[in-house]
C-alpha positions in Angstrom: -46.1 -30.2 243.0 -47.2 -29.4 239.5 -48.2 -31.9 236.4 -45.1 -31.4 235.0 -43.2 -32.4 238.6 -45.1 -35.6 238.5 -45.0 -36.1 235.1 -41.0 -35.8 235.4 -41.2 -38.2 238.5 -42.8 -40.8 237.4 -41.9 -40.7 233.5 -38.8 -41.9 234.6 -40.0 -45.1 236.2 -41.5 -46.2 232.9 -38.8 -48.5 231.7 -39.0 -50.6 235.2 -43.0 -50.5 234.5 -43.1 -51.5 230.5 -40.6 -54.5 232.1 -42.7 -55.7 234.7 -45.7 -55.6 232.1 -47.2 -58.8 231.0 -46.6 -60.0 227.8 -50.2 -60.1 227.0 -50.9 -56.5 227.4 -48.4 -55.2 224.6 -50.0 -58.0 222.2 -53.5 -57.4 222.9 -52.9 -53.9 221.7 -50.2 -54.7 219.0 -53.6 -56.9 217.5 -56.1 -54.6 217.4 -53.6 -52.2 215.3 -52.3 -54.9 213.6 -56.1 -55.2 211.9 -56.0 -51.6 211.2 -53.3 -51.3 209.4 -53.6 -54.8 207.1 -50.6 -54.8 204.9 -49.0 -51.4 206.1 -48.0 -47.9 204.3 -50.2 -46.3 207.1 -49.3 -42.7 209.2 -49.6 -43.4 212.7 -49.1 -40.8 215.5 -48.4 -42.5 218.9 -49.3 -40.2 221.8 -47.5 -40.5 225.0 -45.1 -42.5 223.2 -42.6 -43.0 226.0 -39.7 -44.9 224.2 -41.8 -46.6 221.1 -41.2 -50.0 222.3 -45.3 -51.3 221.6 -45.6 -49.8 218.6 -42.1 -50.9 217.2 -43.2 -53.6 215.6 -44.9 -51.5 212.8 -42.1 -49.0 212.0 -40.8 -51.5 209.3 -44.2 -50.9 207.5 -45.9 -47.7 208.6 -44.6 -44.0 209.6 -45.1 -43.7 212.6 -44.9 -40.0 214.6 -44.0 -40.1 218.4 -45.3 -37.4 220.8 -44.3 -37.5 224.8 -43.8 -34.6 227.6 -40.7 -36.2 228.7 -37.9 -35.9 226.4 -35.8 -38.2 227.2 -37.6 -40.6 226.0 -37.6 -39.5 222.3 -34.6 -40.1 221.4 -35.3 -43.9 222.4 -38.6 -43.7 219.9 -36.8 -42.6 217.1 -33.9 -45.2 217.7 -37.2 -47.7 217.6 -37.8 -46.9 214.2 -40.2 -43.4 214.5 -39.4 -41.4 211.7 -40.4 -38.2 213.5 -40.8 -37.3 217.2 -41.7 -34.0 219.0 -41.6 -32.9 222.9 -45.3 -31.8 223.1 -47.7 -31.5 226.2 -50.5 -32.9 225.0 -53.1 -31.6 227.0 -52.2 -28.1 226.5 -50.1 -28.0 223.6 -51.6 -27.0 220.3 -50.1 -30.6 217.7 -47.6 -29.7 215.4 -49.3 -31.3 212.7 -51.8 -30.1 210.0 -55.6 -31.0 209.7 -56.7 -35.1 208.5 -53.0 -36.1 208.1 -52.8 -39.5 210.4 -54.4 -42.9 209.3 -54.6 -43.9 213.0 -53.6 -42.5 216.5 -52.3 -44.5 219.6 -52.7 -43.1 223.1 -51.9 -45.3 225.4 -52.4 -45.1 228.8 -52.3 -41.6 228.8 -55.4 -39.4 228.6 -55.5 -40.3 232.8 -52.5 -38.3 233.2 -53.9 -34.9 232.2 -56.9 -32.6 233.6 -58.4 -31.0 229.8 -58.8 -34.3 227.8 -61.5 -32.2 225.7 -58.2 -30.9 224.1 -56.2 -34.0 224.0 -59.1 -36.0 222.2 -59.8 -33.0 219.8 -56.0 -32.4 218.9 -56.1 -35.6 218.1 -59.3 -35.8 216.2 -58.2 -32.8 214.3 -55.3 -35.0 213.0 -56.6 -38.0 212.3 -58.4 -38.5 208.6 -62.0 -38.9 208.3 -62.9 -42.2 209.1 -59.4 -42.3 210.8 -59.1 -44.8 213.6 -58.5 -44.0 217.3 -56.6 -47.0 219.6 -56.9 -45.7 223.3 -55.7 -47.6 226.2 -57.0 -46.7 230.2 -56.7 -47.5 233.4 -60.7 -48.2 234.5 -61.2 -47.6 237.9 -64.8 -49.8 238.0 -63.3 -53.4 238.6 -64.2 -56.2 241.6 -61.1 -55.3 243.7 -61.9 -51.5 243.5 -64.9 -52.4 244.8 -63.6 -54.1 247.5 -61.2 -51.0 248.4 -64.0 -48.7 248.3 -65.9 -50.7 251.3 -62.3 -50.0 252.8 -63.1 -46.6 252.7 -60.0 -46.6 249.9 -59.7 -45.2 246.6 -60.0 -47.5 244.1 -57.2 -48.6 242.3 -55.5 -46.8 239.5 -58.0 -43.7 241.0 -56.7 -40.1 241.0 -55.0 -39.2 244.2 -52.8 -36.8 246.0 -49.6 -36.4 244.4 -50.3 -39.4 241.8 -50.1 -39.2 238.4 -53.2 -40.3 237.6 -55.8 -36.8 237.7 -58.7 -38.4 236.2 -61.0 -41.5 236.1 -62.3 -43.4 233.6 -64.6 -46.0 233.7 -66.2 -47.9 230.0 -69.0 -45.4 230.1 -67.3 -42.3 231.1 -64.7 -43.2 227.9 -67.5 -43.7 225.6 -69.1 -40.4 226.6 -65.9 -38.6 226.6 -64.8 -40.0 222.8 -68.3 -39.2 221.6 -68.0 -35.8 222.6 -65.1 -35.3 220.7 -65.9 -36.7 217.4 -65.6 -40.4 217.5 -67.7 -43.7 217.6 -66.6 -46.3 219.8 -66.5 -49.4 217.8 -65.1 -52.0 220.5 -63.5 -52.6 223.4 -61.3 -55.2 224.8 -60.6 -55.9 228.7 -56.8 -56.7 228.8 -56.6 -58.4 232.4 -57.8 -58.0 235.5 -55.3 -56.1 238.6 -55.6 -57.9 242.1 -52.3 -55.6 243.5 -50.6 -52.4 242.9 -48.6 -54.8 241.0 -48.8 -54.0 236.7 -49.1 -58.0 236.6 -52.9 -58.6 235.9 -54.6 -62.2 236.1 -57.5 -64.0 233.6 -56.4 -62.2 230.7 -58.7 -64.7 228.2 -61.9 -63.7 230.7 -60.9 -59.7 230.5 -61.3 -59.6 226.6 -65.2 -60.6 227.5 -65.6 -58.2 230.2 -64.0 -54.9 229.5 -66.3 -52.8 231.9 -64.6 -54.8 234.4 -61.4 -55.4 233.9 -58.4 -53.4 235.3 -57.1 -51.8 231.2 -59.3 -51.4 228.3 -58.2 -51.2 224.8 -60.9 -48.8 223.0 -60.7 -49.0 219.0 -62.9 -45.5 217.6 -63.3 -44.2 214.2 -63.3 -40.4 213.9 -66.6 -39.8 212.6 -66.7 -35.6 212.3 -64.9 -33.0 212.9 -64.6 -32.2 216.7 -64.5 -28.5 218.0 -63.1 -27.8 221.0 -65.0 -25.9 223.3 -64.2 -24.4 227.1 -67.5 -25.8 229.1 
């Protein structure tokens, strides 16, 4: 099965998963942007947009620019309010965009679906203005019940595994390196809850925001702070 497979698979359960998502998660990370922006007239490029629905509060205000591998989706974004959308793989695709044109960039939940996130995160420092502003969501794979399925000789959760859509881990320290390679300085991060199931419910949300290198999804805020160069290691 190839990324594309999976990525065609499992796109298409997103709508039951952005419905069983808490509340919480969509307004921890509609907060942090909401600082970012202030009173609005910002660009924002959203990448791995699915259909636009947590960013749709700012479309009133700000452009906003959707990206997603899975098309059908896009047409949902711009009905959301996205003035532009474009079917782009973002971890191989070169963005059709020019140089230090985006105020901020979402990428939600997204740079653990592809293997080369050297070029996602330099694509999208490339766009982003200087002193731009990066909002990146993950799964982290380094939280109490992980642990607990580890000693179970398991995976932990949200970890890569075969024929999941998930091909790479992240923990708080493996994001901060990864984001510092590529141009940025990690200025905060926020646990958003903390996973006890498979389930996309999390628990002790208020806790998480103290404890993001242990809680089951990080919001990461970064401000591009030179100009990245992608390079094959």
């Amino acid at each position: 099965m190839t990324i594309t497979e999976l990525h065609d698979t499992y796109d298409q359960r997103k709508d039951l998963v952005e419905v069983a998502r808490p509340a919480h998660r969509k307004s921890k990370v509609r907060e942090v942007i909401q600082r970012l922006v202030g009173e609005g007239n910002k660009s924002i490029l959203d990448v791995g947009c699915a259909t636009g629905e947590i960013l749709k509060p700012f479309t009133m205000s700000n452009d906003i620019t959707g990206m997603d591998c899975y098309n059908a989706f896009l047409g949902r974004a711009k009905a959301n309010g996205y003035l532009r959308t474009e079917n782009i793989d973002a971890f191989n695709d070169t963005f059709p965009f020019g140089d230090c044109c985006f105020d901020i960039a979402f990428c939600g939940e997204c740079i653990e679906h592809g293997v080369d996130t050297d070029w996602l995160l330099c694509e999208i420092n490339r766009v982003i203005k200087p002193d731009g502003n990066l909002v990146l969501t993950f799964p982290n794979i380094r939280t109490p019940i992980s642990f607990l399925t580890m000693l179970l000789n398991r995976a932990p959760m949200f970890a890569a595994r075969l024929r999941a859509e998930h091909v790479r881990d992240f923990t708080t320290a493996s994001i901060r390196a990864a984001l510092t390679e590529n141009g940025f300085k990690v200025l905060k991060m926020v646990g958003v809850d903390f996973c006890v199931s498979s389930s996309p419910n999390g628990v002790l949300p208020q806790v998480a925001s103290f404890f993001p290198s242990l809680a089951s999804t990080v919001v990461v805020v970064a401000q591009k702070v030179f100009q990245a160069t992608y390079r094959v290691h």
